[in-house]
C-alpha positions in Angstrom: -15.2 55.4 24.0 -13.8 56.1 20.7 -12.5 52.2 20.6 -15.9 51.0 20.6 -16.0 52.4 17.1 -13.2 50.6 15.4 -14.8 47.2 15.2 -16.5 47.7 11.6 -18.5 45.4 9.2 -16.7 44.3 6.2 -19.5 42.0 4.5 -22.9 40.8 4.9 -22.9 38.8 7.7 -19.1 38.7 9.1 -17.7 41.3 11.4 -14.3 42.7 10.9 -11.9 45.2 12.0 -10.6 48.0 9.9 -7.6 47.0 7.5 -4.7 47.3 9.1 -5.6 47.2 12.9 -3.5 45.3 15.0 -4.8 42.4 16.8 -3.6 44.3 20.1 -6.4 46.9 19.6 -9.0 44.0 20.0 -7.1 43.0 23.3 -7.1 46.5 24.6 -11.0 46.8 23.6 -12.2 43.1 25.3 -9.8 44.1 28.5 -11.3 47.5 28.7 -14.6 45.6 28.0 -14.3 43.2 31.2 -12.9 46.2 33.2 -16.0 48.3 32.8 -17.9 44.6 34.2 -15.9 44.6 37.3 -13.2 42.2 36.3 -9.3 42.5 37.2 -8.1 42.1 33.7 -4.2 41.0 33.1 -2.9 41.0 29.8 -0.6 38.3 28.7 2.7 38.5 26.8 2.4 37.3 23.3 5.3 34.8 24.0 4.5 31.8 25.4 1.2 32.4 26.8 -0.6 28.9 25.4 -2.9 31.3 23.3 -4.2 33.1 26.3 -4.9 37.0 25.8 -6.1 38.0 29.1 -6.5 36.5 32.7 -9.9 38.3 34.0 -10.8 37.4 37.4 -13.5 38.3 40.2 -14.7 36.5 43.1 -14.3 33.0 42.9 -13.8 33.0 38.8 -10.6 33.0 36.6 -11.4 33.0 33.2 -8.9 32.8 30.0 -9.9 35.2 27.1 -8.5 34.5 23.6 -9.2 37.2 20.8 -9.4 36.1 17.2 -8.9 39.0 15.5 -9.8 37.2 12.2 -12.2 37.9 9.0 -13.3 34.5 8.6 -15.5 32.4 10.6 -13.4 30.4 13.9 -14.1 27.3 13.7 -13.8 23.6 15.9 -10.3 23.8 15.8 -9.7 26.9 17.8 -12.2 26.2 20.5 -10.8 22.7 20.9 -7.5 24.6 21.6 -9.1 27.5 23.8 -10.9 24.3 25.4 -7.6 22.2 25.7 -5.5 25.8 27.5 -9.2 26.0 30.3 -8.3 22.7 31.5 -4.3 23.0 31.1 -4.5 26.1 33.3 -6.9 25.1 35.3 -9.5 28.1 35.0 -12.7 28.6 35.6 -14.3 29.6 32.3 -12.6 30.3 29.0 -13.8 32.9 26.5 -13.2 33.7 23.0 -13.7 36.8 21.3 -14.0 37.4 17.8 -14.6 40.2 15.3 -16.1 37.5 13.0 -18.6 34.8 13.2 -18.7 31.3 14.9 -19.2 28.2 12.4 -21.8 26.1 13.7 -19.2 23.1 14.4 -17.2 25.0 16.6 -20.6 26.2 18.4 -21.1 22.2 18.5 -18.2 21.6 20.1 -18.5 24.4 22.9 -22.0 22.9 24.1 -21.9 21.5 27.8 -18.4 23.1 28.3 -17.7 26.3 30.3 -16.5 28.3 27.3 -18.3 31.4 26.4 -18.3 32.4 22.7 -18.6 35.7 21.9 -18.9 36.1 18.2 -18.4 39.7 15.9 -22.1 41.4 16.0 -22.1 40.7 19.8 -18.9 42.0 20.3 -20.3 45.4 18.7 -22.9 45.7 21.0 -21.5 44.9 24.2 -18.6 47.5 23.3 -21.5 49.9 22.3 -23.5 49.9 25.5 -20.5 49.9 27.8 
């Protein structure tokens, strides 16, 4: 559980990771994450994988996950992209996950879609109580 710990606050209001942690650490965290939920979690190859982190499935869902491993805020332009990869491969549900925040125009854009947006400070407490 000592992951659960590295996702730290860098400034009022934004959530960050500790300077120098790789993005991979956030992929090992969200996988372990949906593990601990009951999902099958694959992990994707950096190289040519349309932006797509992790394939987590269950039941009658297959959801991409893309980690933003970023200090600033994601905004419209990312989710379009994570939106644009959900309907190329055909899943279910896509799902971002970020140590920062969400801008309001990319939470704008996500409305009426099946994306799931899972900003910094939530992050930090779903790692916590799993």
């Amino acid at each position: 559980m000592r992951d659960r710990n590295r996702l730290k606050r860098t400034a009022p209001g934004r959530a960050g990771v500790h300077a120098g942690q790789p993005a991979e650490s956030l992929e090992r965290q969200v996988a372990r994450l949906f593990r601990r939920l009951g999902y099958q979690v694959q992990r994707r190859p950096a190289t040519h994988d349309l932006g797509v982190d992790l394939v987590i499935v269950r039941p009658k869902l297959r959801a991409i996950v893309q980690c933003k491993n970023w200090r600033r805020p994601v905004g419209p332009a990312a989710i379009r992209d994570l939106y644009g990869t959900l309907l190329h491969t055909g899943a279910d549900l896509g799902i971002l996950a970020t140590t920062s925040t969400i801008s309001r125009s990319a939470q704008r854009f996500a409305e009426g879609k099946p994306l799931l947006l899972i900003d910094g400070p939530l992050l930090q407490v779903f790692l916590r109580c799993l």
